[in-house]
N, C-alpha and C positions, 0 to 999 in steps of 0.2 A: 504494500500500500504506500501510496505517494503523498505525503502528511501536508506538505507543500509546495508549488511550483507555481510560475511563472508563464507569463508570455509577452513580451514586448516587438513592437513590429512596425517599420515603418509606414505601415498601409499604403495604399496605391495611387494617391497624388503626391503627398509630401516627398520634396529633393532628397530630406535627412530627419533623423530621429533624436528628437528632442526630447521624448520620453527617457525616464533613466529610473531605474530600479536596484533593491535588493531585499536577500532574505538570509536570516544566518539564526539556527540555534546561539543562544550565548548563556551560561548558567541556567541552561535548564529554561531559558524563556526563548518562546518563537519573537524575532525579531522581522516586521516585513515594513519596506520604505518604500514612497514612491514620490518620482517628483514629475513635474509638466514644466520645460520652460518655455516661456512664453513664445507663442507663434507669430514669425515677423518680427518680432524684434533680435538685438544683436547678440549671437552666442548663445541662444537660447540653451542649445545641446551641452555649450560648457558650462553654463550656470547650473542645468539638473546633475549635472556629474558630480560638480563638487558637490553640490546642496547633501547627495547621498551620501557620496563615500565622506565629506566629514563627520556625518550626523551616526553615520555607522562606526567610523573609527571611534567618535567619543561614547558610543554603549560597550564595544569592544574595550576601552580603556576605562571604564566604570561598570562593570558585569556587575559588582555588587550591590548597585544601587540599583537594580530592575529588581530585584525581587525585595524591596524595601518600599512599603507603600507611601510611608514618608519621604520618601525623596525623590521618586521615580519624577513625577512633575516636572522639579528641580532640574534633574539629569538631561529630559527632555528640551527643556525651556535651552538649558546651557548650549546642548548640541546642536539647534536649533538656531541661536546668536554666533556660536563659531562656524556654523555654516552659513550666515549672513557673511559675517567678517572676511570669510574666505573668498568668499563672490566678491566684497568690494575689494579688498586687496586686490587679486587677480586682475580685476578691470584696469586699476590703479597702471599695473604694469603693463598691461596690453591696453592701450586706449583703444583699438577698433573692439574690445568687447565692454569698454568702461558704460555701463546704463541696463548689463544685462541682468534677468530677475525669473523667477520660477517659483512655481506653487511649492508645497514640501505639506507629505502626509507621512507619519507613522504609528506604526503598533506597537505596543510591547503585550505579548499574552504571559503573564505566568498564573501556572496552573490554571485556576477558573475566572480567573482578572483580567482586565483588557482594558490597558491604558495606551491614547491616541492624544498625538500632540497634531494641529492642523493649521496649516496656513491658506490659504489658495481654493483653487474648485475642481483638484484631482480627489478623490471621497473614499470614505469607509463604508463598506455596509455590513450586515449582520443577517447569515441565513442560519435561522432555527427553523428544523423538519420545512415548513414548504411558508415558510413566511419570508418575507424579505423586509431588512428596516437598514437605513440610510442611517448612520451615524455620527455625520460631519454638517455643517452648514456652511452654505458654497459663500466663498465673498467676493462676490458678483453685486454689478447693479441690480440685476434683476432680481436676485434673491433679495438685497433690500429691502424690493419694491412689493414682494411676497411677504417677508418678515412685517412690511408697516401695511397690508393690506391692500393694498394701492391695484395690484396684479395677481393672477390665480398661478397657479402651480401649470399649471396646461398655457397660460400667455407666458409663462416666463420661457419655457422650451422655445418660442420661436422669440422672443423679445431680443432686437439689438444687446441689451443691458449683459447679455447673459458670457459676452464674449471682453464684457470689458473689470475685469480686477479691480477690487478696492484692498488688497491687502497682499503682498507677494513678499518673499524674499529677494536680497535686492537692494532694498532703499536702507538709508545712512542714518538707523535707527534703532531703538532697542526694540528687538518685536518681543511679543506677547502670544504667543500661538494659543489659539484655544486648544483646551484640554478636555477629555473626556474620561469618566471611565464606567466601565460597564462590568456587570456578572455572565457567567459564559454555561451553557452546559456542555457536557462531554459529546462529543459528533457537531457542535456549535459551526459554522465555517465562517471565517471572515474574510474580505475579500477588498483590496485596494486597487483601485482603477482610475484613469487618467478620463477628461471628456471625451476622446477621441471611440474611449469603449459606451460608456454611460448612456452618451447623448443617441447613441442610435438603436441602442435594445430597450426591453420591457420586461414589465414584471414576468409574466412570462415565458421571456429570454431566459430570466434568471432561473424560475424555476424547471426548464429543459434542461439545464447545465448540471442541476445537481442531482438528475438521475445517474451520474457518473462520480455524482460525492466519494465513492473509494477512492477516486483515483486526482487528486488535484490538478494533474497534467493536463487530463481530458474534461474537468471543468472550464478550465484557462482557455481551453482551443475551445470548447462548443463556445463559448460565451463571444470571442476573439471570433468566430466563424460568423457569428449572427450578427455584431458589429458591421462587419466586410460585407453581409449581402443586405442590410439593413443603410448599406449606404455610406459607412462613414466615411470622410473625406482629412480625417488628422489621421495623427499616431495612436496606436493601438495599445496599452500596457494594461494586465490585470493581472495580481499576484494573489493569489489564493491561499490560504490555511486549514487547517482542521484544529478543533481545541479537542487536543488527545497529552493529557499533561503529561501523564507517567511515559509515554514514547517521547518528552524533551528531555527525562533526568538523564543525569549519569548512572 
């Protein structure tokens, strides 16, 4: 059985993949990242790289702090500002990428806990047995415009608003990433995904993908298939879990 796995893809108009992910046991906790950098603007694909691989190296370099509910926040918030810092640095010294910026989601599951630090409108959800729940809140115009009432959930999908960020990593600031955490049951699947997947499947979608629930690989690909003939026109990333605690210990 495949506890967790991956798919990222440039799908079939984009030049290059600006999607950037990862997934790594660390002390016993599933760790999965994903970033979106912004399409059309500069460097997009180098700002998701770093945003990951630093926000991964500093759980790697604090494992003891994810299984510590008091601090995980913390560790995330950190990882989360040295992956800022590291985008603006970088820009600093490369000016054809200085201004570039990217969503950043992640997870930490240990045992039946699931704590998500969120920046952007790449999303968490949450499939119990044949239910599907969205665990992130996009910051987007449109979602605002959802959040104050203004637009419905079904206008927001086509609303201009929906392509423009009110919160990224990037900008020459201390972010605040919303946090979450949530209780998990055992067979629980969580599952990170960029627009490029979200915006072209349905509920549905989702629950066709988890007739394959043994197998994480072939969640990734039904979900990544229905994306492609459902139209999508970005990058494709969706990183899949199972909350199976005792198959993370040592």
């Amino acid at each position: 059985m495949s506890n967790y796995s991956a798919v990222c893809e440039k799908g079939p108009v984009r030049e290059k993949n600006e999607d950037s992910y990862e997934a790594k046991i660390l002390n016993g906790c599933l760790c999965m990242i994903v970033a979106d950098g912004l399409g059309g603007e500069v460097s997009g694909e180098i700002a998701s790289k770093i945003a990951v691989r630093t926000l991964m190296e500093e759980l790697e370099n604090n494992m003891d702090a994810l299984t510590d509910d008091d601090h995980i926040e913390e560790l995330l918030s950190a990882g989360f500002n040295k992956a800022n810092k590291e985008m603006i640095r970088y820009g600093a010294a490369h000016p054809e990428s200085k201004g570039m910026c990217t969503t950043l989601t992640a997870v930490v599951q240990n045992d039946k806990k699931l704590s998500i630090a969120h920046i952007g409108d790449t999303r968490a959800y949450l499939c119990h047995h044949r239910e599907i729940q969205k665990l992130t809140n996009d910051h987007n115009k449109a979602a605002e415009l959802v959040r104050a009432g203004l637009i419905t959930q079904n206008e927001a999908k086509v609303h201009p608003g929906r392509n423009v960020l009110v919160k990224v990593l990037g900008e020459n600031v201390y972010l605040k990433p919303d946090f979450y955490s949530y209780n998990l049951s055992y067979g629980d699947i969580i599952m990170l995904c960029s627009d490029g997947l979200y915006s072209f499947v349905d509920r549905e979608d989702f629950i066709a993908a988890l007739n394959y629930r043994k197998d994480m690989k072939l969640v990734c690909e039904c979900l990544a298939e229905k994306a492609l003939k459902g139209g999508s026109s970005d990058n494709i990333t969706i990183v899949a879990g199972v909350c199976m605690p005792n198959d993370y210990k040592e």
